[in-house]
N, C-alpha and C positions, 0 to 999 in steps of 0.2 A: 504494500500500500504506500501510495507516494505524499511524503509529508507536506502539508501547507505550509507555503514560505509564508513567513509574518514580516514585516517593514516592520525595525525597532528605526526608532526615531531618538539622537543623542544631543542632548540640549548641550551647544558649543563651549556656552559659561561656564556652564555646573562640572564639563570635561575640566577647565581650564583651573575652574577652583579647587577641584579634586587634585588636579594633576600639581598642583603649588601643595596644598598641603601634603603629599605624601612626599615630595622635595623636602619639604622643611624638617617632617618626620625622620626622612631620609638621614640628613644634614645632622641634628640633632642625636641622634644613635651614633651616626660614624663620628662624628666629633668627642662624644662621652662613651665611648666602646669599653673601653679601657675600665671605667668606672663603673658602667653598666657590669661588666665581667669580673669583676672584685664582688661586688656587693651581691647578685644572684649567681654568679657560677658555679659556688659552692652545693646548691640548691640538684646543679645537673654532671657535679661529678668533673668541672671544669677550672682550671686556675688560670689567674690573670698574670699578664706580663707586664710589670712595672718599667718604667724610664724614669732618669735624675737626671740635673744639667750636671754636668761637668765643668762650668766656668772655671770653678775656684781649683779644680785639679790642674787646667790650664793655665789660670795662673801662676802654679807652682811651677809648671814646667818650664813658664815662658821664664823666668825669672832664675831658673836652675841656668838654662840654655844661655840666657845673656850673662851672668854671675861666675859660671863656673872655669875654672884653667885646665881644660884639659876637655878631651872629647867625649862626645856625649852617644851612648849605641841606641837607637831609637826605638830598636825590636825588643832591647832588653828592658827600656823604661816601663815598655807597653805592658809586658809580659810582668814585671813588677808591681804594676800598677794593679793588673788584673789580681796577680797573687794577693795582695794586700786585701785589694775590692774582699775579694774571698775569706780573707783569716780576716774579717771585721764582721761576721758572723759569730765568732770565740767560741765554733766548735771545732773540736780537734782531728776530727771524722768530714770536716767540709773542708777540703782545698781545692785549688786550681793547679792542673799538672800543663805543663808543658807540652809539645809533643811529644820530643825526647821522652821527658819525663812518662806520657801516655803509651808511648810505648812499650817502657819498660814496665809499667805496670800491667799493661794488658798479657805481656808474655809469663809475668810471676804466676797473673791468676792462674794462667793455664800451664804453671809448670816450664814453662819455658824459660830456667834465669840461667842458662848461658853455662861461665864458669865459675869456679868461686874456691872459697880456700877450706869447706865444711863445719861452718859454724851454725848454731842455732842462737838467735839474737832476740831480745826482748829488753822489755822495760821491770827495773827492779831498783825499789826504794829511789826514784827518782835517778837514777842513771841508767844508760845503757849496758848492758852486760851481756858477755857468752854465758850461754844459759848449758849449754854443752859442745861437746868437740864429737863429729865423727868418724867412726875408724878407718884409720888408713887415707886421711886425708891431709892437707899440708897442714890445717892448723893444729891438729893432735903430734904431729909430727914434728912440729916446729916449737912444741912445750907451751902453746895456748891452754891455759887452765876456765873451766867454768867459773864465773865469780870476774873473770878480770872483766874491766870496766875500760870502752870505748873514747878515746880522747882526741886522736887525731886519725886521720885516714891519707895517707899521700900528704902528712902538713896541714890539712885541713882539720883545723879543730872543731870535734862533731857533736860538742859538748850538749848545744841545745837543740840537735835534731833529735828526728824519731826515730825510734826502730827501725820501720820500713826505709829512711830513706841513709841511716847509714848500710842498711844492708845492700839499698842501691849502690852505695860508692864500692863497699865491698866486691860487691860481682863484677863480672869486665869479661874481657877475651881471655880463651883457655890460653897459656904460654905468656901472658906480659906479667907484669910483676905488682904487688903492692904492699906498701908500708903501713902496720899497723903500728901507734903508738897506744900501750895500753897502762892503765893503772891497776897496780896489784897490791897491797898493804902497804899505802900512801907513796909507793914509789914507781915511777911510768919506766917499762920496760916494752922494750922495741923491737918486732919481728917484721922482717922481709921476707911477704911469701909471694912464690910461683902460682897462678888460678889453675886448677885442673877442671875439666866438666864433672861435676857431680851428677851421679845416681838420684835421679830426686821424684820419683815415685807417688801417685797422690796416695796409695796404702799398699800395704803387703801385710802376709800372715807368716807367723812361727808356732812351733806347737813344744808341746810341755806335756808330754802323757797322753793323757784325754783333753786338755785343755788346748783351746786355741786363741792365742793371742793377735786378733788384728788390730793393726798400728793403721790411722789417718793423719797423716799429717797435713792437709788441705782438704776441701771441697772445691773440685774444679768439673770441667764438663765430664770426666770420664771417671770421679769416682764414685757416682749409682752403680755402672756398669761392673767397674771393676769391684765396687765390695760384696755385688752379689754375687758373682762368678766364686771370689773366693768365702762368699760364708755357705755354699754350695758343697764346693771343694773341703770345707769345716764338718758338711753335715757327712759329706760321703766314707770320711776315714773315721766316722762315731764318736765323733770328738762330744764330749757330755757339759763341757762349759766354757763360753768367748768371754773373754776380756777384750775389753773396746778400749782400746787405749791413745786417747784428745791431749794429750798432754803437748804442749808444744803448738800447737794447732791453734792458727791465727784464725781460720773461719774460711770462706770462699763465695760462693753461693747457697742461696736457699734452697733453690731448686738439689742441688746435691746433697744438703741435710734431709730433705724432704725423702732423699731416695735411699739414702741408708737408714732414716727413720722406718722404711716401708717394709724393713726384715726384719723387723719388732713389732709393727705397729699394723693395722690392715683398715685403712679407712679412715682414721680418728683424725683429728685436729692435730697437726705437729705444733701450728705456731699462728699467731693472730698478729697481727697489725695495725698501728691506729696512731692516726695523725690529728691535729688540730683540729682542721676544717672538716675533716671525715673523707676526704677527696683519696687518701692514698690507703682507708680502709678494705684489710684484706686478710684473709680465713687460706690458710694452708692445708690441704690435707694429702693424710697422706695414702699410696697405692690403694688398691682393692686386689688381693690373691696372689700377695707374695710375698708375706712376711710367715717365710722360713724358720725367722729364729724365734720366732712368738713362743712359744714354753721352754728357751732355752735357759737355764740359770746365766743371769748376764752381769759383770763386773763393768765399771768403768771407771778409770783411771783420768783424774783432771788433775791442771795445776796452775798457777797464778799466769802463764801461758796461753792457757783456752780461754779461745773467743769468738764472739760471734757464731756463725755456724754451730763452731763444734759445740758452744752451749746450746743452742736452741734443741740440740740432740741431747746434750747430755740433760738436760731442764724436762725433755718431754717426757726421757725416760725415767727418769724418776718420778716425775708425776704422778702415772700410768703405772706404776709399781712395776717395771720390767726391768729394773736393775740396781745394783747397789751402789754408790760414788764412794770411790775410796784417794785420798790424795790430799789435793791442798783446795782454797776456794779458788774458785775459775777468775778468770780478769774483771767481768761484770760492765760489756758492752751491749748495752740491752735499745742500740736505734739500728733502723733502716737506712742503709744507704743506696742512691740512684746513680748509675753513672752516665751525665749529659754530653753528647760528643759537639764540641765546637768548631768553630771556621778552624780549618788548614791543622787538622789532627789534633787540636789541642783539645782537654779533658776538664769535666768539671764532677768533682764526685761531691754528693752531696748529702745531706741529712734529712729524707724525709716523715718517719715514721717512728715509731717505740717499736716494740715487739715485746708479745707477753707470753708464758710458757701455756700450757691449756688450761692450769688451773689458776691464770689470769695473774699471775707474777711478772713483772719487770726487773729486771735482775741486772741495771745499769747503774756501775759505779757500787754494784755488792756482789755479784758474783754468784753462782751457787755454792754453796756449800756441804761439802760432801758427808757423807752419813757417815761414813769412820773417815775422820782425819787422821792421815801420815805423813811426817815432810819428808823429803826428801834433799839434802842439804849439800851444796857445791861439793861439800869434801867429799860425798857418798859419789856424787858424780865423777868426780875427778878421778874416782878410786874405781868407779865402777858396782858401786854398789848400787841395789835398786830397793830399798825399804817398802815402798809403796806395791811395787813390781810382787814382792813376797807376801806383801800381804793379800794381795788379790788373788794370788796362785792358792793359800792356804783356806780362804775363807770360802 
């Protein structure tokens, strides 16, 4: 059936007035977007992007640039400027990397740090420190003791970095050289070592009788796969009890807690998340039908070391009653970080959430704390002794 055309008739004004007022609407919204998007973005799960002038940074520049005797590197001002931008936030977890820098980050996550001289490096009592030496490598070779304390690198006094970014200076190309200047009972003693490539593994197993001891020392893309293959390889030779041993263990991804929580855990919450505005709320859970080690009697081994990741494992499972913590309290990083990729490789890793264990703990700046405490003290290391290691094996 053929439809009757109808003549609409368009009153030319009413176009005209219409057509200014949705301009001005128009106008209006793109003009306050920014504001509009702050105040209900929240509302849709969306955040605003802020802008600030710069004048008074420019000032300082212009006035460095006419002032100063001697020359001025303009990529490096920039790149300073941005770091600073960054650490004026005063958390310790939000910097701006480089690209240099982003690189070498992105490689550690994934296991890829090159060479190095076999130390384990963390923060203790406000300094840096070798936390252990391992075998057969230059620094156990060259009489580095656990306990000595980090002071220069190549001359570079590293007094007020972190961790992570003396262990950056640390690693380099396998065959050049570097000078460590270290402090040991108030007097600085000096090794010159050779980088060799380390062996550096995101887990491996050893076994003890029935017992099987897997070691994680990161969560990167490949240790879901590989810790299930080996707590597999746990279940095949009858092994009747794993100690999960985080010690050391700076964290990684979530995604990788989430997958070795999954041979414990079958379905449950590993870890929850929760920001400010509610924008970066978010519920972890973990597998469905293949948590393997679910009725295994389980040990886990933490120390002032573990963090991130390896707590959110070691938090869940204690929660959930699937294991026992035997050790020292964990480091006690209890936020989310995002990693934003910027113009021309450079990095911006950021702070955006808390993280809570399942039964609703934040555990930032306390740590968990382990159901039987045992230290483990430099001299036990240096010596080779393992107190903690013993007590896991016996109980």
């Amino acid at each position: 059936m053929k439809k009757e055309f109808k003549e609409r008739r368009v009153n030319l004004g009413s176009a005209i007035i219409g057509g200014f007022v949705t301009l001005v609407i128009g106008l209006a919204v793109g003009l306050n977007w920014n504001t509009l998007v702050a105040q209900f973005g929240p509302y849709f799960g969306v955040k605003s992007s802020q802008t600030m002038s710069f004048e008074e940074l420019n000032e300082v520049y212009g006035a460095l640039v006419v002032n100063f005797d001697g020359d001025i590197d303009r990529t490096k001002v920039i790149e300073e400027a941005k770091r600073g931008l960054v650490n004026a936030a005063g958390d310790r977890f939000t910097y701006f990397m480089t690209r240099s820098e982003a690189k070498k980050f992105n490689e550690d996550l994934n296991g890829n740090v090159g060479a190095g001289v076999g130390v384990e490096i963390g923060e203790r009592d406000g300094y840096i420190k070798v936390l252990r030496t391992t075998p057969d490598n230059p620094a156990r070779r060259a009489g580095i003791l656990a306990g000595d304390i980090f002071y220069r690198v190549d001359g570079e006094n590293v007094s007020g970095l972190s961790a992570e970014e003396v262990a950056s200076l640390v690693r380099g190309t396998a065959g050049t050289s570097v000078t460590l200047t270290m402090v040991r009972s108030s007097k600085e003693v000096e090794f010159t070592l050779v980088r060799e490539v380390i062996n550096n593994v995101s887990a491996y197993i050893e076994y003890r009788g029935k017992t099987a001891i897997l070691t994680v020392t990161r969560f990167d893309s490949d240790t879901g796969n590989l810790t299930k293959r080996l707590a597999q390889e746990a279940l095949d030779k009858g092994v009747s009890k794993v100690i999960l041993d985080l010690r050391g263990n700076g964290g990684g991804f979530v995604s990788a807690a989430r997958d070795v929580l999954s041979l414990w855990l079958d379905g449950e919450l590993a870890v929850e998340q929760k920001s400010r505005d509610g924008v970066y709320n978010e519920r972890t859970y973990t597998s469905r039908g293949g948590a393997i080690l679910s009725d295994m009697k389980t040990v886990v081994l933490i120390n002032g070391s573990t963090a991130s990741a390896s707590e959110i494992v070691a938090g869940a499972l204690k929660d959930y009653g699937k294991a026992t913590i035997i050790g020292e309290t964990s480091f006690g990083k209890g936020s989310v970080q995002s990693l934003v990729q910027l113009d021309g490789g450079e990095l911006l890793r950021v702070t955006i959430a808390r993280w809570f264990t399942p039964k609703g703990k934040n555990i930032e700046g306390e740590g968990i704390t382990p159901d039987v405490e045992v230290e483990r003290s430099f001299d036990d290391i240096n010596h080779e002794r393992d107190p903690q290691l013993d007590k896991a094996l016996s109980f």
